[in-house]
N, C-alpha and C positions, 0 to 999 in steps of 0.2 A: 685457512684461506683468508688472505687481507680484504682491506676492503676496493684495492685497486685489480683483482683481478678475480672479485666473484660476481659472476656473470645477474646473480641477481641484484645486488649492488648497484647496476648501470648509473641509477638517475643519480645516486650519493657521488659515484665516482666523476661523472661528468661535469657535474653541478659545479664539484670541488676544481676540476680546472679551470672552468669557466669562471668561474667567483677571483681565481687567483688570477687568469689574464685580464679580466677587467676590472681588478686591485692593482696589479702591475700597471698597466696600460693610464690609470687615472694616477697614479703617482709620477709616471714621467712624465705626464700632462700638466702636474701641478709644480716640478721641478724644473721644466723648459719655461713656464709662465704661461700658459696656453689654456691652464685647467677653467678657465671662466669663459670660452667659448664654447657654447651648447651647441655650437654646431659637429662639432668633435663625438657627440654622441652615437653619431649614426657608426662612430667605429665599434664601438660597445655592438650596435648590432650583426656587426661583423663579426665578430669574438661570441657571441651568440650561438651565430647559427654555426659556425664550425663545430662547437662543442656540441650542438642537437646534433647535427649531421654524423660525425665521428661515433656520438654516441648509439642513435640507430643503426650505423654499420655494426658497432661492435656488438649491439645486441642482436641480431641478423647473424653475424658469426658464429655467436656462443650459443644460440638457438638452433641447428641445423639448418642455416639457410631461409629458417618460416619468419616470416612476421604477421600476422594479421595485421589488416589498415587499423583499426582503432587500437589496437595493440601498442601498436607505433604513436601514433598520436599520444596514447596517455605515456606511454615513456618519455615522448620528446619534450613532453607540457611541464615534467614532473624533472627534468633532467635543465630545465629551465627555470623552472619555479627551484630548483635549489641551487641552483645558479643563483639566481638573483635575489632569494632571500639572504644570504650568503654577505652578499654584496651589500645589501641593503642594510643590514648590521655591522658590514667594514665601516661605512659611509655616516652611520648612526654616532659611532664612537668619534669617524674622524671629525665630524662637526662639535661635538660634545666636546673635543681637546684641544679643535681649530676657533675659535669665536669669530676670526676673523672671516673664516672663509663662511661661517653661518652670516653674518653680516654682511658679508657680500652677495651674497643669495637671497638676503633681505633689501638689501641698497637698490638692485639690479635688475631685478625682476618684477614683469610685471604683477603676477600676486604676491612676491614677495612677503609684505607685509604680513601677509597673513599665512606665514609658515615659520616652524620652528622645526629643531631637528626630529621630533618624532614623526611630523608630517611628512617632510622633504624623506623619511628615509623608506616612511610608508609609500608614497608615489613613486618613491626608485623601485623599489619593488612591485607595484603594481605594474609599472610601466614596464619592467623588463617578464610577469607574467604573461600579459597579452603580447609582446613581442614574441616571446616564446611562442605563444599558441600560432597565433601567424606564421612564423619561421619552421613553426612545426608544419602546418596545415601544405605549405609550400613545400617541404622538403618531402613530403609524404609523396609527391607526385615524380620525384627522380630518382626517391627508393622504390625496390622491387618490393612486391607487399603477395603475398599470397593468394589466388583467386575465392572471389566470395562463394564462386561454384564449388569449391573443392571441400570434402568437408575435413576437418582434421582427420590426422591419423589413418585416412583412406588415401589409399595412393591408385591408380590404375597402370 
């Protein structure tokens, strides 16, 4: 079984799209000439929460229909956190190859100066952790989640 369709895999498999739509997504940003308005980020959150969302469906699927809420939570956290560590190592190297665009990052911003690419790649990933958890926390309330009354494995 690969690792795109073994059910306990979830957070590797999701992570993996979501890393690569928001590698895709920052590359045509940086080839239209766009890549330097941060306000372009909130699409990154967009690209996000689809990949949480997709991915607690599919583990909802592969599970018989159960989820537990913290179940779900720690998947959607973990399916984000490798998502965006992911990212945050694309973004590592591309500063490390790009000088220019690390210099622009320092030119531009207000802390700027005091970031280099291990910081800037450490905060992409911070920032897209808590993003996760938020978008997790939120999506938990439009997925079906199991009653906290019911106890597993007992059905009535």
């Amino acid at each position: 079984m690969g690792l795109l369709n073994d059910p306990n895999r979830i957070p590797e498999n999701y992570g993996l799209r979501i890393a690569g739509g928001l590698i895709a997504f920052f590359l045509v940003m940086q080839l239209i000439g766009l890549g330097h308005h941060v306000e372009l980020r909130l699409a990154n959150l967009l690209i996000l929460s689809a990949g949480v969302y997709y991915g607690l469906k599919k583990f909802k699927n592969t599970h018989e229909e159960h989820m537990n809420y913290f179940r779900g939570l720690i998947t959607g956290v973990a399916i984000a956190a490798v998502g965006s560590a992911l990212f945050a190592l694309f973004m590592f190297a591309y500063m490390k190859l790009d000088s220019g665009f690390m210099q622009s990052i320092i030119d531009n911003e207000p802390m700027g100066h005091y970031l280099n690419a291990y910081i800037a790649a450490f905060i992409v990933a911070l920032e897209g952790v808590f993003s996760g958890l938020l978008v997790t926390f939120v999506l938990m309330n439009y997925v079906d989640t199991d009653d906290v009354n019911d106890p597993a494995g007992e059905s009535q």
